[in-house]
C-alpha positions as a Markdown table, in Angstrom:
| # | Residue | x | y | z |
|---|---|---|---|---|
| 1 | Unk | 0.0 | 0.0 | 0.0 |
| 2 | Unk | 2.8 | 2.2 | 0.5 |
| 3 | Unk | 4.4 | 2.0 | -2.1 |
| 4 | Unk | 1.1 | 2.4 | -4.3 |
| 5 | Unk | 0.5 | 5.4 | -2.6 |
| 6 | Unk | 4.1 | 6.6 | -3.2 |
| 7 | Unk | 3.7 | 6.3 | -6.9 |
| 8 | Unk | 0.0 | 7.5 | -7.3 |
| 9 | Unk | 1.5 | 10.7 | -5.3 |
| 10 | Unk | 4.8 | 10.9 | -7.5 |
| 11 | Unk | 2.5 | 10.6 | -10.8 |
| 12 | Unk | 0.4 | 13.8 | -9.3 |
| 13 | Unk | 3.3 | 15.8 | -8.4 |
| 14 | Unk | 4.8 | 15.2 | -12.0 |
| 15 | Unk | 1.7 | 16.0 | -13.7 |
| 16 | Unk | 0.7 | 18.8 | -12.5 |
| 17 | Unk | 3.7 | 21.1 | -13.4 |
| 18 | Unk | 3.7 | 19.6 | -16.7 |
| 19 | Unk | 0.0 | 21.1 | -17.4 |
| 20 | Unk | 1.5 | 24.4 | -16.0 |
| 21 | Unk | 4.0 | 24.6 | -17.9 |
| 22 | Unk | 1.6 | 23.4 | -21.2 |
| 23 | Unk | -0.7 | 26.2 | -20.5 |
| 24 | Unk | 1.9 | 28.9 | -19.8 |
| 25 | Unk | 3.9 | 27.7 | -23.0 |
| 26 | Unk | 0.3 | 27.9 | -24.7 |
| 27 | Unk | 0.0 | 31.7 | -23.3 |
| 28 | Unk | 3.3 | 32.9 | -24.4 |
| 29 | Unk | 2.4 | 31.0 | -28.1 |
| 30 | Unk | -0.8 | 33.6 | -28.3 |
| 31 | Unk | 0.4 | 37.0 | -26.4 |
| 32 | Unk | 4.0 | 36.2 | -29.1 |
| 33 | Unk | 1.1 | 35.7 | -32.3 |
| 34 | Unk | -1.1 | 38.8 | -31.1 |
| 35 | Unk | 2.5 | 40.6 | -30.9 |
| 36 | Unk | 3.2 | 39.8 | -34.0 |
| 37 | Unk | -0.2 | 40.8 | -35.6 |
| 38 | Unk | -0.1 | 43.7 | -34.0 |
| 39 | Unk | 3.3 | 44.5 | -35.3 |
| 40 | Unk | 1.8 | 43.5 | -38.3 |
| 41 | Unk | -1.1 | 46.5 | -38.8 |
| 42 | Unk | 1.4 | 48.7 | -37.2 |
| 43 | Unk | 3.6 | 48.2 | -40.5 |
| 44 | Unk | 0.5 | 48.4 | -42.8 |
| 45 | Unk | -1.3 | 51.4 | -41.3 |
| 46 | Unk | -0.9 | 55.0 | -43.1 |
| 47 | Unk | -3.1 | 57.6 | -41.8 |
| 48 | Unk | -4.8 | 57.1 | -38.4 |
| 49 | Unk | -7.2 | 59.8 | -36.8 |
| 50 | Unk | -8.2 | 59.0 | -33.5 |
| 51 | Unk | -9.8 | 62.8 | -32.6 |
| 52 | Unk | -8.4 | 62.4 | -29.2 |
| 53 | Unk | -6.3 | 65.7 | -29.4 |
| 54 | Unk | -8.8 | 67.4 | -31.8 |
| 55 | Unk | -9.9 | 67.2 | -35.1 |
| 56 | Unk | -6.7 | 67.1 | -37.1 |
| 57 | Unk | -5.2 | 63.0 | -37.5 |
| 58 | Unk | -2.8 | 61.7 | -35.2 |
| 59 | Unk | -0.6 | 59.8 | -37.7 |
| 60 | Unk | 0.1 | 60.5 | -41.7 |
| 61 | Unk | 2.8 | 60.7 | -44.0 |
| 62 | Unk | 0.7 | 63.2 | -45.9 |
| 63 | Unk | -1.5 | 66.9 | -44.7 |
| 64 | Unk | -2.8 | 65.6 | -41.2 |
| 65 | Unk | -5.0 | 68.9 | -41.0 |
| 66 | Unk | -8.8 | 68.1 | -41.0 |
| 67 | Unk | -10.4 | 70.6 | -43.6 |
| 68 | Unk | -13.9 | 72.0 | -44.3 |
| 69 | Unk | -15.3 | 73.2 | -47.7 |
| 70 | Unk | -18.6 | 75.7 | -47.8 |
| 71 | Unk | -20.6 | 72.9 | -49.3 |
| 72 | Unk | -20.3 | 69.9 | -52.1 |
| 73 | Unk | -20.3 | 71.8 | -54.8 |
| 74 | Unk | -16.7 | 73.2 | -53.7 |
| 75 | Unk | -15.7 | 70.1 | -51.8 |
| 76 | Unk | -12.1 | 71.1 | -52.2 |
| 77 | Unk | -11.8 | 74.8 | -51.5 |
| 78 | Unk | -11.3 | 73.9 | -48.3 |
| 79 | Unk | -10.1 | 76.1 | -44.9 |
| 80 | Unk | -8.1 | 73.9 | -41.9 |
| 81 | Unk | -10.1 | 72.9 | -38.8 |
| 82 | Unk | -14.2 | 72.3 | -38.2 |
| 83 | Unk | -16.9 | 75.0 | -39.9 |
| 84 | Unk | -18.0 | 77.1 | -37.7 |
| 85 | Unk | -21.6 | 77.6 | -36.7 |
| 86 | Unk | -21.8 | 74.4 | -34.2 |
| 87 | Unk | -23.1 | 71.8 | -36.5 |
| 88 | Unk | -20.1 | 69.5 | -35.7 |
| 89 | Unk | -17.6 | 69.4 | -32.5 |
| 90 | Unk | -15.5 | 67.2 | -30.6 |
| 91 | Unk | -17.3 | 64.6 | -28.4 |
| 92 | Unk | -15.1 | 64.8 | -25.3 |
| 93 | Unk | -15.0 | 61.3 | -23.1 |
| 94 | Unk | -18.0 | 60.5 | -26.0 |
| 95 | Unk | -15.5 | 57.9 | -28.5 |
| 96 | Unk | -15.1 | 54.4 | -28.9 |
| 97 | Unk | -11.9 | 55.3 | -26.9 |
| 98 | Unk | -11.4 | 59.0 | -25.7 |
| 99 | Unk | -12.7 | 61.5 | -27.8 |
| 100 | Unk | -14.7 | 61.1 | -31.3 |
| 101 | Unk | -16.4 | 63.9 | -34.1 |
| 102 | Unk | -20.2 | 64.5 | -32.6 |
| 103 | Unk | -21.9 | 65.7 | -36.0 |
| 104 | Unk | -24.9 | 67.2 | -34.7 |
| 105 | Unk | -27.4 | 68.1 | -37.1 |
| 106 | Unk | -26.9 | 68.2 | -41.0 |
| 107 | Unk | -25.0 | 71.1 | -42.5 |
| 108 | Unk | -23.8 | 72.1 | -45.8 |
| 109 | Unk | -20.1 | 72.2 | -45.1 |
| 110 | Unk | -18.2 | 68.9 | -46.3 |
| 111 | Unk | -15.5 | 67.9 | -43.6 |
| 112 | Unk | -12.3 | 66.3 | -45.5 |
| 113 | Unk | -9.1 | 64.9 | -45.0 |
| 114 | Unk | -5.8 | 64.8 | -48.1 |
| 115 | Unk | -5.6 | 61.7 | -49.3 |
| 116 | Unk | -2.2 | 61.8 | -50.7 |
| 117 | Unk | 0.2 | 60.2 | -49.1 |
| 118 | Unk | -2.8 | 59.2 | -46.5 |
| 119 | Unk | -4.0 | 56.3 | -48.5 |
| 120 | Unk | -1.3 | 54.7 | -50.5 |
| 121 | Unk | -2.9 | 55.1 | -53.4 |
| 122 | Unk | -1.5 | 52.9 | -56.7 |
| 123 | Unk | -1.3 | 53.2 | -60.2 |
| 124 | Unk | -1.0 | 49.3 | -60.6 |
| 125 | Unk | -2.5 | 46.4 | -58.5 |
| 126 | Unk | -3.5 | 48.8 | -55.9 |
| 127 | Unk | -4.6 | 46.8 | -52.2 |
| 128 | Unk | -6.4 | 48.0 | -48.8 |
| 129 | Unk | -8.1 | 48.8 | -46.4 |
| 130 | Unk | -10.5 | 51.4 | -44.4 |
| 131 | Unk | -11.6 | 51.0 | -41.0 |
| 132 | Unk | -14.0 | 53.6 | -38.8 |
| 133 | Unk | -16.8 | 53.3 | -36.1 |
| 134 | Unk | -20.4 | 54.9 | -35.9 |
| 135 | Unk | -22.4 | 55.4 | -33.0 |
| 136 | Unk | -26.4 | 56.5 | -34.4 |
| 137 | Unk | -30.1 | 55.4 | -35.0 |
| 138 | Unk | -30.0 | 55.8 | -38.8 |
| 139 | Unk | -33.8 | 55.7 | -38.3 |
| 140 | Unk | -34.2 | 58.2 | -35.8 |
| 141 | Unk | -31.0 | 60.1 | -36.3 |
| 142 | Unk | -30.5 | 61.0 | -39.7 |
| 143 | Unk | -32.7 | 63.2 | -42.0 |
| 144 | Unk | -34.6 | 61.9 | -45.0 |
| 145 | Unk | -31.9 | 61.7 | -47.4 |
| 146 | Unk | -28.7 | 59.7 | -48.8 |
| 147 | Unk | -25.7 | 59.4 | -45.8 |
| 148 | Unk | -22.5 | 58.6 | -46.4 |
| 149 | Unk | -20.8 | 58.5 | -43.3 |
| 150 | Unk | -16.8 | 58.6 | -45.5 |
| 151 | Unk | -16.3 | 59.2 | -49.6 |
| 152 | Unk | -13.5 | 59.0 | -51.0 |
| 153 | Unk | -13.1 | 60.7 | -54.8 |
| 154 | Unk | -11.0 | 63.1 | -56.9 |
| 155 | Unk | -14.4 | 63.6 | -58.2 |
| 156 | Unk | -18.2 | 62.0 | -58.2 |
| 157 | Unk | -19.9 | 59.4 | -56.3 |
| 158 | Unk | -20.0 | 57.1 | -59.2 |
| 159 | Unk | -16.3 | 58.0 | -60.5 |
| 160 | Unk | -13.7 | 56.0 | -59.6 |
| 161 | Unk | -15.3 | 56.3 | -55.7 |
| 162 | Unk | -15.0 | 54.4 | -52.5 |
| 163 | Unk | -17.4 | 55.3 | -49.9 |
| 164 | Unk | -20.0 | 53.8 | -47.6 |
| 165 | Unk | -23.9 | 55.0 | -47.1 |
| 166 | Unk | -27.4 | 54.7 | -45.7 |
| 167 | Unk | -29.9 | 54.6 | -48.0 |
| 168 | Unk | -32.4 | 57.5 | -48.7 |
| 169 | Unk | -35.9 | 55.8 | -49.2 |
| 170 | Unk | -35.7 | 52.0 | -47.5 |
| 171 | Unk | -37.4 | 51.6 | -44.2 |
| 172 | Unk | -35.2 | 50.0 | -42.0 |
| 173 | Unk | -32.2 | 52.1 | -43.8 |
| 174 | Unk | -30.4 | 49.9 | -45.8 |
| 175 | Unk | -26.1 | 49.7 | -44.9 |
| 176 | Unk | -24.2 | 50.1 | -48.3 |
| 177 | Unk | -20.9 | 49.7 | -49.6 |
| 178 | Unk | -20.1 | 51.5 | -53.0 |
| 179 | Unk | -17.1 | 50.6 | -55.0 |
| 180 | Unk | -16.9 | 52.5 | -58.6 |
| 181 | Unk | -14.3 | 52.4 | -60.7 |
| 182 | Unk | -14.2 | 55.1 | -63.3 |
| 183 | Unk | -17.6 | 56.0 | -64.8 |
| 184 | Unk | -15.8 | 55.0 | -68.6 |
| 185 | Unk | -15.4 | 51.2 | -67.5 |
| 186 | Unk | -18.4 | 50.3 | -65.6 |
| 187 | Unk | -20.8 | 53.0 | -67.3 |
| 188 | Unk | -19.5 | 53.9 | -70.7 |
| 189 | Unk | -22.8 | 54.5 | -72.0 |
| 190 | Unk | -23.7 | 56.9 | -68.8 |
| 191 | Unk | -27.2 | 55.1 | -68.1 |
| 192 | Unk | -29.5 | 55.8 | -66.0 |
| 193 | Unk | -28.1 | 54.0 | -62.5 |
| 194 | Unk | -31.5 | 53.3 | -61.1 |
| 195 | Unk | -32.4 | 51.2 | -64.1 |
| 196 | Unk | -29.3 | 49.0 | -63.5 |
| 197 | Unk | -30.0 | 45.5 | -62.2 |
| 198 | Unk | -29.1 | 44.8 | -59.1 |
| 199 | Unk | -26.4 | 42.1 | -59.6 |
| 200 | Unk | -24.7 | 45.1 | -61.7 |
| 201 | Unk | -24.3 | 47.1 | -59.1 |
| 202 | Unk | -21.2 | 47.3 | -57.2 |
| 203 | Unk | -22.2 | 47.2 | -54.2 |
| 204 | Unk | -22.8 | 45.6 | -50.7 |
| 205 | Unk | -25.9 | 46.6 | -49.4 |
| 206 | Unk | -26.5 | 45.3 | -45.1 |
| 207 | Unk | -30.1 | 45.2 | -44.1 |
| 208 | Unk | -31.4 | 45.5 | -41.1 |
| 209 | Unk | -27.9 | 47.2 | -40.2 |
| 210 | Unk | -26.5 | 46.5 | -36.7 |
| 211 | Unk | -26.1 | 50.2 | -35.5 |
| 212 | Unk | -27.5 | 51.7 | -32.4 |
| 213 | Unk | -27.3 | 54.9 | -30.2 |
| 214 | Unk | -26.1 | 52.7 | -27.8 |
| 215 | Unk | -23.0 | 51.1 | -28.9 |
| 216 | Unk | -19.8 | 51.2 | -31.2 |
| 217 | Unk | -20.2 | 49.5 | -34.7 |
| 218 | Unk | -17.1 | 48.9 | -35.9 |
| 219 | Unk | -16.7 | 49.6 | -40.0 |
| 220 | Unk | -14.1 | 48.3 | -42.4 |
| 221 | Unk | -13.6 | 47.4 | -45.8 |
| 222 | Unk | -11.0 | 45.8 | -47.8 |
| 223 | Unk | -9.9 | 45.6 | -51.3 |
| 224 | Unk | -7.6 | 43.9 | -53.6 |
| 225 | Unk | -6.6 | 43.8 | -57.2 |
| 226 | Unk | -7.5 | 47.4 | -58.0 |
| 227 | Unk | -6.0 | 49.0 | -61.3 |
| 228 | Unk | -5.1 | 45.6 | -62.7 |
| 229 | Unk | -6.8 | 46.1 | -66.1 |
| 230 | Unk | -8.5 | 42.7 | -65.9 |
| 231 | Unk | -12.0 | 41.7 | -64.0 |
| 232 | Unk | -10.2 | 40.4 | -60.9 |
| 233 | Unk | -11.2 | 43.5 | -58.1 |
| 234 | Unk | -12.6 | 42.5 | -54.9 |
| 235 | Unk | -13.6 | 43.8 | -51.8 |
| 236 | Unk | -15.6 | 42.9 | -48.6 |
| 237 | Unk | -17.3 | 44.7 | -46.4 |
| 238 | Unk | -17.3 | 44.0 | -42.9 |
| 239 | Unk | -19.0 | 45.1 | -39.4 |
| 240 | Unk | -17.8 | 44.4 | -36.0 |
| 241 | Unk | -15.0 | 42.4 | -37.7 |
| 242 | Unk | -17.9 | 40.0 | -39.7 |
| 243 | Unk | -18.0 | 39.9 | -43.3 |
| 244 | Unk | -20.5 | 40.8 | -44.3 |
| 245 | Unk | -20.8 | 40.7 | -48.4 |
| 246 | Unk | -18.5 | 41.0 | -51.0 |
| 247 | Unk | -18.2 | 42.8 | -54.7 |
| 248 | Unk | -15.9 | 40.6 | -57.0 |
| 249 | Unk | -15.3 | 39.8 | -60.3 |
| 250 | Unk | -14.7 | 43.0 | -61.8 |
| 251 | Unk | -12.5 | 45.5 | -63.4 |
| 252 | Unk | -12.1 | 48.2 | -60.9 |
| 253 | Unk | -9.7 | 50.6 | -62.4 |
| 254 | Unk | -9.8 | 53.8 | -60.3 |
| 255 | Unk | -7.5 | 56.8 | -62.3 |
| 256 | Unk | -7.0 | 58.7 | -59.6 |
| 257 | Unk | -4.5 | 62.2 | -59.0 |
| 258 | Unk | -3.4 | 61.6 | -55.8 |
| 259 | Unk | -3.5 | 65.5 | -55.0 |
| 260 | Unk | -7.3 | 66.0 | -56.2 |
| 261 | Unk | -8.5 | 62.9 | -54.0 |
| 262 | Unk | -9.8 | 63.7 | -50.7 |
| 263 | Unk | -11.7 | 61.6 | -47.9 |
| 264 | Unk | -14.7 | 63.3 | -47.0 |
| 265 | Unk | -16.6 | 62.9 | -43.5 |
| 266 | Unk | -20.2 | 63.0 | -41.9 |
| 267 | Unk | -22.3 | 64.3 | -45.6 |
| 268 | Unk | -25.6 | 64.5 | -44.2 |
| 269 | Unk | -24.7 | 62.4 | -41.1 |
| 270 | Unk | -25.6 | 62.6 | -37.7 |
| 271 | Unk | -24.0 | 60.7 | -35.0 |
| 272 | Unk | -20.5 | 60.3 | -33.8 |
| 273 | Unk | -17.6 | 59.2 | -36.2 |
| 274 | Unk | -14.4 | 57.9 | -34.5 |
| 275 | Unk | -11.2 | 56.0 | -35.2 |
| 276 | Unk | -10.5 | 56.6 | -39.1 |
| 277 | Unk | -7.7 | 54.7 | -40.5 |
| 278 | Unk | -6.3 | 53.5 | -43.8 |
| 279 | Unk | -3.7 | 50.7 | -44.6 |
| 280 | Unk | -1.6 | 50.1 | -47.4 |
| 281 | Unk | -2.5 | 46.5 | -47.8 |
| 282 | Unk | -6.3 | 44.2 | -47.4 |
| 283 | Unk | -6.0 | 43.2 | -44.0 |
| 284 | Unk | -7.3 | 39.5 | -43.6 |
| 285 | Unk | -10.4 | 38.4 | -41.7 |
| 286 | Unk | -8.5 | 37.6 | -38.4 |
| 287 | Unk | -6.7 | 41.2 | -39.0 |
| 288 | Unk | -10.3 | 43.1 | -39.5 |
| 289 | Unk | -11.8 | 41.2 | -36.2 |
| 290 | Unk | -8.5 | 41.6 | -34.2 |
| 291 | Unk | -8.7 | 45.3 | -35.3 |
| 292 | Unk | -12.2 | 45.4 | -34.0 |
| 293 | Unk | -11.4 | 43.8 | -30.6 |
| 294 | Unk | -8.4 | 46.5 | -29.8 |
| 295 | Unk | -9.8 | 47.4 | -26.1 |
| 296 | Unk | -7.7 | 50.8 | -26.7 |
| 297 | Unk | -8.1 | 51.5 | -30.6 |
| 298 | Unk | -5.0 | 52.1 | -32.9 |
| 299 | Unk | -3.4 | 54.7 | -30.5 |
| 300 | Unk | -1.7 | 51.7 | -29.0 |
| 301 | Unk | -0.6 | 49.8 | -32.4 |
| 302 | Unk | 1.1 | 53.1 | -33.2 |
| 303 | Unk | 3.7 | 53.0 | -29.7 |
C-alpha cells in the first residue's frame, strides 16, 4: 500500500507542473502571435485619426489637418479645422476610446481629409483597407436623405469612388458599400443607375444594419486587385469584424490624381464618427476582427 501510494503521489506531483508549464507555453504561443499581428497592422497602417487631441489626424505621412469646404459643390476649396456655426464638435469622453467627431445636425459644409500620401494610393495592383466606427439610430437620427458616413473621390460618387452610405428611401435604412471604378469602365454609355439590375451594381448593401445609439459599430472594408486592367477587383465589407458581403469579379480601375483625391466625412450624417484609419494593404479576416477587438483603438498599435 505504501508504495502504491508513493507512486500515485509521484504521478500527481509530476503531472501537475507539466500542465503548467503546457498552459503557460500555450500563453506565451498567443500573447507572441497577437505581438506579432499587432506588429503587423502597425507596418500596414498609413493615416490614423483618432480625434483624441482634436480634429486634425494623429498619424500621416501626408496633410494631417482636418479641412472644411462651404458645401459639395466646392468640396475642395477647403479652410483647416471644423466649420464654424456648431453643427459638428468634438465629443469629449463621447469615442469608442477618448474623444470622437459628434456631428450634430446636418450642415452644408463637407468635412475632409488629403488623401495623398494618407492612403497609399496605386497606379498598378493597388490593395487596402478602411476601417472607422459609428455610433447612431439611422432611423431616428439621420434626415430623410442619402448618408454617407466617409467618400473618398477626386471627383463623383459614381467615379472611380469608395465610400460607404445609408440609404435615402428604405425603411429600415439599408447599410451600403459602394465601389466605382471610373464611370468609362463600368458606365460607358452613362445610363440611368437606377435602371441598372441589381447584380450590376457594385455594391454591398447590409439590411437591417446593426447600429444603435447605444453602442460602437465597428466599419471596415478591404480591397484587392484594384487597377489591374482585368476583372479580378474584390472587396468585402465587414461590421464588428464580420463579413458581411462581398463585390468581385470585376474590373475596378480607379484613375485617380493623388492631390485632387480627398476623404470626405459626416455628408448629411448625424451621430459620432471615431477612429478613421487607412492601410496600405487588405488586412485579412483575423486582421479586420482583431482590429475590431483592440480594447484601446489604434493609438496603441502606433507605440
Amino acid at each position: 500500500m505504501k508504495n502504491k501510494s508513493s507512486s500515485s503521489s509521484s504521478r500527481t506531483s509530476v503531472a501537475l507542473p507539466l500542465a503548467l508549464l503546457v498552459a503557460l507555453l500555450c500563453h506565451g504561443a498567443t500573447e507572441s502571435l497577437r505581438a506579432a499581428s499587432t506588429t503587423s497592422l502597425s507596418q500596414s497602417l498609413t493615416f490614423h485619426a483618432s480625434f483624441d487631441h482634436g480634429p486634425d489626424a494623429d498619424f500621416g505621412s501626408g496633410e494631417r489637418r482636418l479641412f472644411h469646404a462651404p458645401s459639395l459643390k466646392q468640396p475642395r476649396v477647403g479652410k483647416p479645422g471644423l466649420p464654424p456655426g456648431g453643427a459638428v464638435s468634438i465629443g469629449r469622453g463621447e469615442g469608442r476610446t477618448g474623444d470622437a467627431l459628434r456631428f450634430h445636425r446636418k450642415a452644408p459644409e463637407v468635412l475632409f481629409f488629403q488623401v495623398e500620401k494618407n492612403f497609399a494610393y496605386a497606379k498598378s495592383n493597388w490593395n487596402g483597407t478602411v476601417s472607422f466606427w459609428l455610433r447612431l439610430d439611422p432611423e431616428a437620427d439621420l434626415p430623410p436623405d442619402y448618408c454617407d458616413p466617409l467618400i473618398i473621390t477626386p471627383r463623383e460618387w459614381n467615379d472611380g469612388a469608395l465610400w460607404v452610405d445609408f440609404s435615402k428611401d428604405e425603411r429600415p435604412r439599408h447599410f451600403r458599400l459602394g465601389l466605382f471604378a471610373d464611370r468609362s469602365v463600368w458606365d460607358p454609355q452613362r445610363r440611368n443607375y437606377d435602371t441598372f439590375p441589381p447584380d450590376e451594381r457594385p455594391i454591398v448593401t447590409v439590411t437591417p444594419s446593426p447600429f444603435s445609439r447605444d453602442r460602437w459599430t465597428h466599419v471596415a472594408y478591404t480591397f484587392s486587385n484594384f487597377n489591374t486592367g482585368q476583372k479580378d477587383g474584390v472587396a468585402t465589407l465587414y461590421l464588428d469584424g464580420k463579413p458581411q458581403g462581398s463585390v468581385s469579379a470585376r474590373e475596378q480601375t480607379l484613375s485617380w490624381e493623388p492631390s485632387q483625391a480627398i476623404a470626405m466625412i459626416g455628408i448629411n450624417y448625424i451621430g459620432l464618427f471615431d477612429e478613421l484609419a487607412f492601410f496600405n494593404r487588405a488586412l485579412t479576416a483575423d486582421e479586420v476582427g482583431q482590429l475590431f477587438a483592440l480594447p484601446d483603438g489604434l493609438t496603441t498599435v502606433r507605440k
